[in-house]
Structure formats: C-alpha cells, structure tokens
TIZADREN-161391 format. One record per residue (C-alpha): residue in three letters; x, y, z. Coordinates in nm, 4 decimals, decimal comma, always signed. Example, Ala and Ser with C-alpha at 12.3 -4.5 7.8 and 13.67 -1.06 7.14 Angstrom:
BEGIN
NODE/ALA/+1,2300/-0,4500/+0,7800
NODE/SER/+1,3670/-0,1060/+0,7140
END
This chain:
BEGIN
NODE/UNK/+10,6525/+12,8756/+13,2049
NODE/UNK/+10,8139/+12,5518/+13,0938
NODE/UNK/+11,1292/+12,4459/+13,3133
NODE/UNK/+11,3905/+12,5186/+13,0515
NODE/UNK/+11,2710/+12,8831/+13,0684
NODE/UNK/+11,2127/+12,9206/+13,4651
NODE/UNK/+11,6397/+12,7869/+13,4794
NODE/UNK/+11,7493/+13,0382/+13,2835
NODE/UNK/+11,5184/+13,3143/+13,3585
NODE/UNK/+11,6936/+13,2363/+13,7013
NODE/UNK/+12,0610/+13,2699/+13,5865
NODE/UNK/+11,9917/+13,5353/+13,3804
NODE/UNK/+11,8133/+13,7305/+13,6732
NODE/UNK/+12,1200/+13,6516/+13,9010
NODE/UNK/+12,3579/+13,8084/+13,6777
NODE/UNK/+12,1917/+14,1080/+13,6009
NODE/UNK/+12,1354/+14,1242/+13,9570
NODE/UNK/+12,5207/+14,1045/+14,0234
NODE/UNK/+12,5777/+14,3716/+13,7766
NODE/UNK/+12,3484/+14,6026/+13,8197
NODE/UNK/+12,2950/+14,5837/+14,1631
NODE/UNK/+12,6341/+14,5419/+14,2686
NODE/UNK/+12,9208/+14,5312/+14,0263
NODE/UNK/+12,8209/+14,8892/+13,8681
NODE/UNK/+12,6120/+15,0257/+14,1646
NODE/UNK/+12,9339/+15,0200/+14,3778
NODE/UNK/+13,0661/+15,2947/+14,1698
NODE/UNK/+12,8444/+15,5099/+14,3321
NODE/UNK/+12,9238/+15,4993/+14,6529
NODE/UNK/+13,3062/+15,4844/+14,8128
NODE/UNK/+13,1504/+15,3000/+15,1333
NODE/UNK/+13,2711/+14,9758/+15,0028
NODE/UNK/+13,6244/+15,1078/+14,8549
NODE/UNK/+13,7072/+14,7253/+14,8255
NODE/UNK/+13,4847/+14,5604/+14,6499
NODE/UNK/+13,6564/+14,5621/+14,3326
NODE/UNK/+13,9296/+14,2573/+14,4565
NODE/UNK/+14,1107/+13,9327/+14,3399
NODE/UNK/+13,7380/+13,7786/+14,4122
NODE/UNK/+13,4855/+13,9925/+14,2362
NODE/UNK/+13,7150/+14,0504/+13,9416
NODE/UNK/+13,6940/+13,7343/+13,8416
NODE/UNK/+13,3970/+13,6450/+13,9185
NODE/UNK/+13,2497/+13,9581/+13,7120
NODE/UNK/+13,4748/+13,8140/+13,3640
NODE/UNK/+13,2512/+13,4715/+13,4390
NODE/UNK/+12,9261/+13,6206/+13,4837
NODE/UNK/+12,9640/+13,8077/+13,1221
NODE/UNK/+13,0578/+13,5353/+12,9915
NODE/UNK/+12,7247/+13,3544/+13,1051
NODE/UNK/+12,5431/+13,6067/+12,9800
NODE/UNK/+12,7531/+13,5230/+12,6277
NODE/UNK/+12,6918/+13,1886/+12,7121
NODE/UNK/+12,3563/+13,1806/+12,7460
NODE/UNK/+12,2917/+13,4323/+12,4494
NODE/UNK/+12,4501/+13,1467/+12,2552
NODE/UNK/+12,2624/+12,8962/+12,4438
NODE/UNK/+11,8882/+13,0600/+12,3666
NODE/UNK/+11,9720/+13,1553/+11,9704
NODE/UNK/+12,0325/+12,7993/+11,9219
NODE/UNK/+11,7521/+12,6338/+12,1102
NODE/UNK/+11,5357/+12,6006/+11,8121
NODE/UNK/+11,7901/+12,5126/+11,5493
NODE/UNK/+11,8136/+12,7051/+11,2414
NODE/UNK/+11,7788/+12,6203/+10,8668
NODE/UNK/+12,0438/+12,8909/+10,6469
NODE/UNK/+11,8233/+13,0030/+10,3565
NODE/UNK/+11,7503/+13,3633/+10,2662
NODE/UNK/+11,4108/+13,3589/+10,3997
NODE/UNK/+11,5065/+13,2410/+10,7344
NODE/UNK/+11,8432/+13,4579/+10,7171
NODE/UNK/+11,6323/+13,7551/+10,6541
NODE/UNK/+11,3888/+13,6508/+10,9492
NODE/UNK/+11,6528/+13,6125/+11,1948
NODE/UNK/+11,7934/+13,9547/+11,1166
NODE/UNK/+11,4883/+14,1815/+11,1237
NODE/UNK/+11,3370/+13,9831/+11,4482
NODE/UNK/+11,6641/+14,0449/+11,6162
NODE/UNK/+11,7607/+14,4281/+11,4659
NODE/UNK/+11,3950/+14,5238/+11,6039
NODE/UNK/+11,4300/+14,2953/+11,9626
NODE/UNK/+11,7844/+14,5094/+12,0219
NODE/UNK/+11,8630/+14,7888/+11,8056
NODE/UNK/+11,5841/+15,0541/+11,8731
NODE/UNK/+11,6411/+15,0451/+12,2135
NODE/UNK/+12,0217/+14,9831/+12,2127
NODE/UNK/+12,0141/+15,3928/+12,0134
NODE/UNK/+11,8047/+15,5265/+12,2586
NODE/UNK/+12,0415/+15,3464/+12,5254
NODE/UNK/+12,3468/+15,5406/+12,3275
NODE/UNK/+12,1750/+15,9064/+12,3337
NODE/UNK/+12,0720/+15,8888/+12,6875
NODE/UNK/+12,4886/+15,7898/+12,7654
NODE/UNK/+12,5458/+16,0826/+12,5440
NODE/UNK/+12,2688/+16,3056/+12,7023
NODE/UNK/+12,4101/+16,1932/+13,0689
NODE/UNK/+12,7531/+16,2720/+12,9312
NODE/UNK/+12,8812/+15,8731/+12,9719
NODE/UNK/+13,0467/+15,8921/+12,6391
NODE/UNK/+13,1829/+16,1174/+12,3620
NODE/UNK/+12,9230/+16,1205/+12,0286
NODE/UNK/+13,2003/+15,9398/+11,8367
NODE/UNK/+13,2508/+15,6477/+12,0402
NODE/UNK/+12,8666/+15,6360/+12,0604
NODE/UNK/+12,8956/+15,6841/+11,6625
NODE/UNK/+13,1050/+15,4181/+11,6206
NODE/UNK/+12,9251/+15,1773/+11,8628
NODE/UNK/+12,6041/+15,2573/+11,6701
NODE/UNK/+12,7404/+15,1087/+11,3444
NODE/UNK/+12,8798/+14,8187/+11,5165
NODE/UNK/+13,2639/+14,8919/+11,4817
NODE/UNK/+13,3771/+15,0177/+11,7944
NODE/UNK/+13,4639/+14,6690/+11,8889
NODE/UNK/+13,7499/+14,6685/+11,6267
NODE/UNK/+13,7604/+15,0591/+11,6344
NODE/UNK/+13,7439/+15,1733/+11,9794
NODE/UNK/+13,7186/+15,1955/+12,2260
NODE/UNK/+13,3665/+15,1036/+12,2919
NODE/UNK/+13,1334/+15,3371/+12,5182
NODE/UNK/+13,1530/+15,2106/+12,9025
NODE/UNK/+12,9008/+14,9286/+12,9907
NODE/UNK/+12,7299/+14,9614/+12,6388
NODE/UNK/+13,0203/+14,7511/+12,4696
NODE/UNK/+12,8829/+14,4196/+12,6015
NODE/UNK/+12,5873/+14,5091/+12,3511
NODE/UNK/+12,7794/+14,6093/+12,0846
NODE/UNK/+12,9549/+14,3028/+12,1336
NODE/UNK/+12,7051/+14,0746/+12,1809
NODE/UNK/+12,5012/+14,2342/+11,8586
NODE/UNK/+12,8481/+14,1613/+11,6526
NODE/UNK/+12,8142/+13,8421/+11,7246
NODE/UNK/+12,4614/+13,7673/+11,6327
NODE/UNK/+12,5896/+13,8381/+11,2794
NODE/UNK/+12,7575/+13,5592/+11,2655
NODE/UNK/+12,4947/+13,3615/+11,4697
NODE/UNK/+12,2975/+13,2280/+11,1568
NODE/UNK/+12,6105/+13,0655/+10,9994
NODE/UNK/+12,7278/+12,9288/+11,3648
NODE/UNK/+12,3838/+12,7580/+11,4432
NODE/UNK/+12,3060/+12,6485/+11,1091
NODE/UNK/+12,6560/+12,4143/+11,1051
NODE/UNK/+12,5933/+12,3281/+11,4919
NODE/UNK/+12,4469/+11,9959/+11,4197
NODE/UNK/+12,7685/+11,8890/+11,2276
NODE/UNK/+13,0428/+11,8839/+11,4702
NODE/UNK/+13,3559/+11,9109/+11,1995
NODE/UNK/+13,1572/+12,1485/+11,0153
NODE/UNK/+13,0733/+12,3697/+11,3361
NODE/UNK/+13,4069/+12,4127/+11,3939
NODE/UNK/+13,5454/+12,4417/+11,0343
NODE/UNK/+13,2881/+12,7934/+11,0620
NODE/UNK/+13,4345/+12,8532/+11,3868
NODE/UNK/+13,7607/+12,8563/+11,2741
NODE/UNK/+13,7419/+13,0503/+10,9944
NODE/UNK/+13,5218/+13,3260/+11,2013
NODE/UNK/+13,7865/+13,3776/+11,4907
NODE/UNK/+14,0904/+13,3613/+11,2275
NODE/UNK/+13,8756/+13,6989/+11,0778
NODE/UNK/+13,8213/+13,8154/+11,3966
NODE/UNK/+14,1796/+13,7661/+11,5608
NODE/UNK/+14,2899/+13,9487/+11,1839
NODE/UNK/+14,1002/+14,2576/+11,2246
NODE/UNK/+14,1707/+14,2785/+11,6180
NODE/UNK/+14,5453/+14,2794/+11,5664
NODE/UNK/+14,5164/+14,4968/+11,2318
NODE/UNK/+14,3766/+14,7540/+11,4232
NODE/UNK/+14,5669/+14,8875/+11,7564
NODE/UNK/+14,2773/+15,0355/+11,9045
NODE/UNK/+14,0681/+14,7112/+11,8761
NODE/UNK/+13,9112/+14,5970/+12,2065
NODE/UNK/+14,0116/+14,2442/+12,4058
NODE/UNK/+13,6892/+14,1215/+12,5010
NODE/UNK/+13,5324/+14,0454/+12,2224
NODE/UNK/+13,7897/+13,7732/+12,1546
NODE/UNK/+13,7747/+13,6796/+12,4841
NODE/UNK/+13,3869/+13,6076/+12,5077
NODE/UNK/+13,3662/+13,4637/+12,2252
NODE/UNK/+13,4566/+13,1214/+12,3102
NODE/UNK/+13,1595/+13,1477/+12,5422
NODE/UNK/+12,8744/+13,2206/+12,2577
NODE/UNK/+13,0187/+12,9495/+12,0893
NODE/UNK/+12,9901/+12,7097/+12,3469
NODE/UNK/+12,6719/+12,8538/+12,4052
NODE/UNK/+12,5055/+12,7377/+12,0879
NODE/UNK/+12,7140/+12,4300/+12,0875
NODE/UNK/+12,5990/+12,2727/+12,4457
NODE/UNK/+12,2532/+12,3817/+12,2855
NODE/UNK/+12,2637/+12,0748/+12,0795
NODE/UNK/+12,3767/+11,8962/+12,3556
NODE/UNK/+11,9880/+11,7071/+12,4499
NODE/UNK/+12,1890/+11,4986/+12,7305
NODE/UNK/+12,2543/+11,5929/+13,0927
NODE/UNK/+12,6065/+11,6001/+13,1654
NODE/UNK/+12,7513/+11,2741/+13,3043
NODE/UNK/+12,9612/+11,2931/+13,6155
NODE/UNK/+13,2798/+11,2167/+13,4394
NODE/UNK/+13,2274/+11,5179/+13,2513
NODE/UNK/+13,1380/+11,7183/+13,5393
NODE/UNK/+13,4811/+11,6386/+13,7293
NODE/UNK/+13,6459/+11,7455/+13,4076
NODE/UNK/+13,4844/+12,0668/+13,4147
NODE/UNK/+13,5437/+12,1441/+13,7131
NODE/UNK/+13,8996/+12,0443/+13,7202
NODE/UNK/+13,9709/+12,2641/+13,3734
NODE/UNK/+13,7800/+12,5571/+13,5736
NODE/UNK/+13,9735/+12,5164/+13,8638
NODE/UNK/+14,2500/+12,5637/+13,5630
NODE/UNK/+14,1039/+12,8720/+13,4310
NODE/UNK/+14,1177/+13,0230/+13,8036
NODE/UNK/+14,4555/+12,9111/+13,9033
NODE/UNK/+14,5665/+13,0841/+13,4922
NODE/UNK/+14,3452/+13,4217/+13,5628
NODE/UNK/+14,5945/+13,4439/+13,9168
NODE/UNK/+14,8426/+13,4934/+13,6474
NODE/UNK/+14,7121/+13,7935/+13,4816
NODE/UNK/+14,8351/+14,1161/+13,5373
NODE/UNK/+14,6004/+14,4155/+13,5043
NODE/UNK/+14,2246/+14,3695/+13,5096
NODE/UNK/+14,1385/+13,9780/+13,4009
NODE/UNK/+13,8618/+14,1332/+13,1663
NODE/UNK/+14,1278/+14,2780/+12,9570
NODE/UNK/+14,3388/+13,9754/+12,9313
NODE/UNK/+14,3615/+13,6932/+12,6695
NODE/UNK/+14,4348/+13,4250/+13,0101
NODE/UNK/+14,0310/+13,4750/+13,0527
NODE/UNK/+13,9323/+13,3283/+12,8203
NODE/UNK/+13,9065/+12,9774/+12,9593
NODE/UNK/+13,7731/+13,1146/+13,2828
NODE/UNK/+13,5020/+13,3258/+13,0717
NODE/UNK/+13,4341/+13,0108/+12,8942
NODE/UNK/+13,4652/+12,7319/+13,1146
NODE/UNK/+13,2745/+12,9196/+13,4064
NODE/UNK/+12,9748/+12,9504/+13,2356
NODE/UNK/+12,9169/+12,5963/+13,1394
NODE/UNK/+12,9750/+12,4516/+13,4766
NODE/UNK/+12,7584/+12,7228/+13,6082
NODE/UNK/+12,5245/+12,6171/+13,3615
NODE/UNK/+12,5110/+12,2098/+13,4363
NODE/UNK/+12,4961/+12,2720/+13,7930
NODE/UNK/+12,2187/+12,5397/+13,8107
NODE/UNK/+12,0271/+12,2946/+13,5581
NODE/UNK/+12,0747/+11,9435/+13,7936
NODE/UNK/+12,0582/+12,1583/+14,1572
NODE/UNK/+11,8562/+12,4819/+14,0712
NODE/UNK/+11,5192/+12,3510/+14,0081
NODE/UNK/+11,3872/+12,5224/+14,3741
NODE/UNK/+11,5305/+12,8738/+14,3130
NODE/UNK/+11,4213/+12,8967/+13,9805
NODE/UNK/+11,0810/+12,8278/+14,0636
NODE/UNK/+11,0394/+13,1930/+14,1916
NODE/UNK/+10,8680/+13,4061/+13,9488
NODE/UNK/+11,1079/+13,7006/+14,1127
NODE/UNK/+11,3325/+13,5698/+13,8586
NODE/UNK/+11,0985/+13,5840/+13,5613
NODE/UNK/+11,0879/+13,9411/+13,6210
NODE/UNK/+11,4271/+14,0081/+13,6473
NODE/UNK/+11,5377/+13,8040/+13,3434
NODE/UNK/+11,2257/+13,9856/+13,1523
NODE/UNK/+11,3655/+14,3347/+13,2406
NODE/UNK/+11,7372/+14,2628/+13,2185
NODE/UNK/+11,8229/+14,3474/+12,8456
NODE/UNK/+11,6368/+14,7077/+12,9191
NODE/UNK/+11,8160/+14,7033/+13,3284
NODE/UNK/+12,1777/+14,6585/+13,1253
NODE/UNK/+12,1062/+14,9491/+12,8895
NODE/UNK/+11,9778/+15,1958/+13,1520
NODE/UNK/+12,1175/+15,1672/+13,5040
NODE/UNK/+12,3829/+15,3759/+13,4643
NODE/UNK/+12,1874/+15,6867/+13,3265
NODE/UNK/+11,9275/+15,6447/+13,6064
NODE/UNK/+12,2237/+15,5765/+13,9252
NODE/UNK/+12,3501/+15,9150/+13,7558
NODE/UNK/+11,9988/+16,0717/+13,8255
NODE/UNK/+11,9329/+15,9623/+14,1186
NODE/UNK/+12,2658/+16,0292/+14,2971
NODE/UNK/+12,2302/+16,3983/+14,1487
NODE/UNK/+11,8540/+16,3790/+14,3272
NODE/UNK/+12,0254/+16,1839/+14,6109
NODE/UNK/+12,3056/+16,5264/+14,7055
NODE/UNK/+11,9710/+16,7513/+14,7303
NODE/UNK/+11,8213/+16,5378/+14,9916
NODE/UNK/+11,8117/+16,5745/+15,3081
NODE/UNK/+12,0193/+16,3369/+15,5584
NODE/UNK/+11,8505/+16,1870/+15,8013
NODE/UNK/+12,0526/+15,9163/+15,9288
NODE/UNK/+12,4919/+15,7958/+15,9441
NODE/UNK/+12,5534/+15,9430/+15,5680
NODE/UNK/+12,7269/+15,5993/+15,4594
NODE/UNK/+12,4137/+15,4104/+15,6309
NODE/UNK/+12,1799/+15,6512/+15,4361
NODE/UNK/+12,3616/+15,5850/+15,0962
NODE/UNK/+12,3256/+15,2315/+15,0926
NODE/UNK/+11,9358/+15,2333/+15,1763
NODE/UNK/+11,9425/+15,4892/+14,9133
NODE/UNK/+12,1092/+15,2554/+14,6438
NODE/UNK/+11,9810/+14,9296/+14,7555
NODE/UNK/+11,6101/+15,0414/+14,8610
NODE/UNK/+11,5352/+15,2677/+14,6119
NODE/UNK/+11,7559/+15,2835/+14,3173
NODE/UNK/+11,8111/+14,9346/+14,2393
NODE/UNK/+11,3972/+14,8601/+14,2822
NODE/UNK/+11,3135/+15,1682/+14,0407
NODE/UNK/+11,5927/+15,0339/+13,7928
NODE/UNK/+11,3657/+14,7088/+13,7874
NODE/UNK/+11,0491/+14,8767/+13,7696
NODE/UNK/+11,1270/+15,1308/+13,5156
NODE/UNK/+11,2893/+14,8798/+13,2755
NODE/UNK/+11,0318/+14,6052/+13,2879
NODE/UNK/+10,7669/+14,8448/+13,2201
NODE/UNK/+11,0002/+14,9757/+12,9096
NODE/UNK/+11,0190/+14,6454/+12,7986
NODE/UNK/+10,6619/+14,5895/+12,8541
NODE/UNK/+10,5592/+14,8804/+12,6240
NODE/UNK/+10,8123/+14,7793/+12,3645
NODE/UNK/+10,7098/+14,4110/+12,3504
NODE/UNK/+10,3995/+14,5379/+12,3264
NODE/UNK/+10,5372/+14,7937/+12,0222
NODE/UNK/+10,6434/+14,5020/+11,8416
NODE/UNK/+10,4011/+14,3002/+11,8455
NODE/UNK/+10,1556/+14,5627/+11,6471
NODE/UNK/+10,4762/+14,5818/+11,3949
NODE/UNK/+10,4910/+14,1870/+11,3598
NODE/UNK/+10,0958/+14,1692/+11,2725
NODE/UNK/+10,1463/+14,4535/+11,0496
NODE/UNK/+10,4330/+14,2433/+10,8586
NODE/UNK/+10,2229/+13,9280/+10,8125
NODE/UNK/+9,9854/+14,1282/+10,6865
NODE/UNK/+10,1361/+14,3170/+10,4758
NODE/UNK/+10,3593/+13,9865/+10,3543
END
C-alpha cells in the first residue's frame, strides 16, 4: 500500500472509529450522560466533514475527462460500490424499527435531503450519494480554477433554491458541502502546504471555532458550521499528511478504513441487537463496569468483523459483475 493510501486509510479509520465507537455507541449506555458537550459537538460536525472532505479528496485523485463514456462509467462503478448495500442498510433500519418506510422511501430515491427528514445516521449517505451526482461536472472543471468555481456556483445557487423552496429540507447538506468541494479541489493541489498557509489555516479554524461558540442549538444543524466543517478538515488533512506518516503505517488502519463504508451503514442495527442480547445476560460484575466491556470489548470488535467480512464478500460480488461487463462489452 502506497503512502497516499496508508494516510488516509488512517484518517478515515479514526473517524469511523470516533463514530462508531464512540459518538453513536454512547447512545447506548447512560454511564457517560455527558459526553454529548461544547467539545464533542463540535468536534463530531468536523469529523463529517472529513469524511466529506476526503470523499471529495479520493473522487478526484485521478482526474476525470466529462464524456458520456466516462460519465456513464463513473455512475454505474459508483451506483454498484454504494447503492446495493446502502438498500439493504435502509430495510434492516426499517426491520430494526430505526425509521418509518417513508423516510426510508424517500432516502432510497435520493430526496429526503430536500424532502425530509432523512432516516437517523443513514442521511450522511444519502447525502454524500447526492453529491456524487454532481461529482463528474465538479472534477471535470477542477483543473480550471474560474471554471471550478463558475460550476460551483451555479450548483450551490440550485441547491440553496431547492433547500429554502422546501421547509422540510435538511441543513447539512448545505453545510458539508463546502467540504466535498474542497475535497476535490486540494486534490489538484500536487504541493505540500507552505507554512504561511498553514498559519492561515489555522488562524481561519481557530475562526470557525470561536463562530460555532455562537450557535445556538446543535452546531450540526447550523449554517455558522460551515467554516468549521470545512476548514477543520483541511487542516486535519495537511497535518496528518506532514506528521502522520508513523500512525498510518499500522495496517489496523487499513482494516478499519476497508470496513468503514459497511461499519457506517450497520452499527446501529447490530448495537440494537446486541443490547437486546446484552438485557438477557447475566451480570457478573458493577452493571455500569459490565456495560462498557460489553460495548467496547465485544460490540464495537464484532461491528468491525462483521462489516469487513460484508465488504469482503461484496468486493468480491463485484468483481465477478465487472468481468462479466467487459465481457459482455
């Protein structure tokens, strides 16, 4: 694995880890009643938007030429990648009662962005699959600054239409986007970032901090994120890249980052399942002591397990269906 790939695998394994194995895994348990705070709040808006970010960041690493052929490539590589799992994700939410079938209706055809609200947890994908329609058109004007953002323009002025057209429209995917876009913009970006432009960073993120104090209500929801779920993620990014090279070294992280799509989509159904299994049990130690082995121990590690072996068998799925194609022309 080339270095590019072991520093993100690593980021992308950290944040899944911090959402997964503690931002959502808290709500199963009331030992911690403060965990949700001034801290974590934020900090949760910047880690989605590095997962934005980097969404962004790996869609563009390759460039993109916008012709039909490679329009229609993009679209069926990514619609089988995502979507076949993303439905199953949606009846198991409905199965485990997460959701209501029309907000998992909705979310299904893409809309519940605009027409929500979105299902719980499963809006970040129906976000993040929104914007990888527009992807194509984004990374195929990336290498022209004026025109990049001439196509950036005229995609938020649609977006910001239909989100205050329609009252039941959800924030975040105004506020996030900023981030994908930045994403596939710093992915034409071949040079490390000078010093000068790491002060400024950090100085407009210490910004974005000192404007989220400002929001009131949960930061997610509020249009004063945006520069901290855009600005975050690209210092995170620089730094991790010039400092990170030890951490990222562990294939731990390769793991995690190759299981996180399917982790994302399925934690919640299986923390359900287990804490039904978990209030059958029998206790044999302090009940918040034995809670927290429970969730840490053994429901975050089978979380792992059972979505890198999903993602295992799908890969593997798709890769009959891609030698099929080419053969078939």
């Amino acid at each position: 694995m080339n270095n590019r790939l072991a520093f993100i695998d690593m980021l992308r394994g950290l944040s899944i880890l911090y959402i997964v194995g503690f931002w959502h895994l808290m709500d199963y348990t009331n030992v911690f009643p403060t965990y949700s705070n001034v801290v974590t709040l934020r900090l949760t808006v910047a880690i989605m938007g590095l997962f934005v970010f980097l969404s962004g960041y790996l869609l563009n690493s390759k460039g993109f030429e916008l012709n039909s052929t490679s329009l229609r490539s993009f679209y069926i590589k990514r619609f089988l990648r995502i979507y076949p799992l993303y439905l199953i994700a949606l009846i198991w939410f409905y199965f485990f009662h997460l959701s209501d079938a029309v907000t998992l209706l909705k979310a299904g055809v893409l809309i519940s962005m605009f027409l929500g609200p979105p299902p719980p947890t499963l809006w970040f994908i129906t976000m993040i699959m929104v914007f990888y329609l527009m992807a194509p058109f984004l990374i195929a004007a990336s290498r022209q600054s004026l025109k990049y953002w001439l196509v950036v323009s005229l995609i938020l002025i649609v977006m910001v239409s239909l989100s205050f057209l329609s009252p039941i429209s959800d924030s975040r995917i105004l506020i996030y986007f900023p981030a994908f876009v930045s994403g596939i913009y710093v992915a034409t970006i071949k040079k490390v970032a000078s010093k000068s432009a790491m002060f400024l960073l950090i100085i407009v993120g210490l910004f974005s901090v000192i404007l989220s104090m400002f929001v009131k209500g949960l930061p997610e929801r509020s249009y004063l994120s945006i520069p901290l779920a855009t600005i975050s993620p690209i210092l995170i990014f620089y730094v991790s890249k010039k400092y990170g090279d030890f951490i990222s070294k562990f294939k731990f992280f390769s793991i995690i980052s190759y299981a996180s799509f399917v982790m994302y989509l399925i934690h919640r159904p299986i923390y359900l399942f287990m804490k039904w299994l978990y209030l059958r049990l029998p206790k044999i130690m302090d009940d918040d002591l034995q809670i927290i082995f429970y969730l840490f121990v053994i429901c975050l590690p089978i979380v792992i397990i059972v979505s890198f072996y999903i993602q295992k068998t799908y890969n593997n799925v798709l890769l009959v269906i891609n030698k099929e194609r080419v053969v078939n022309g």
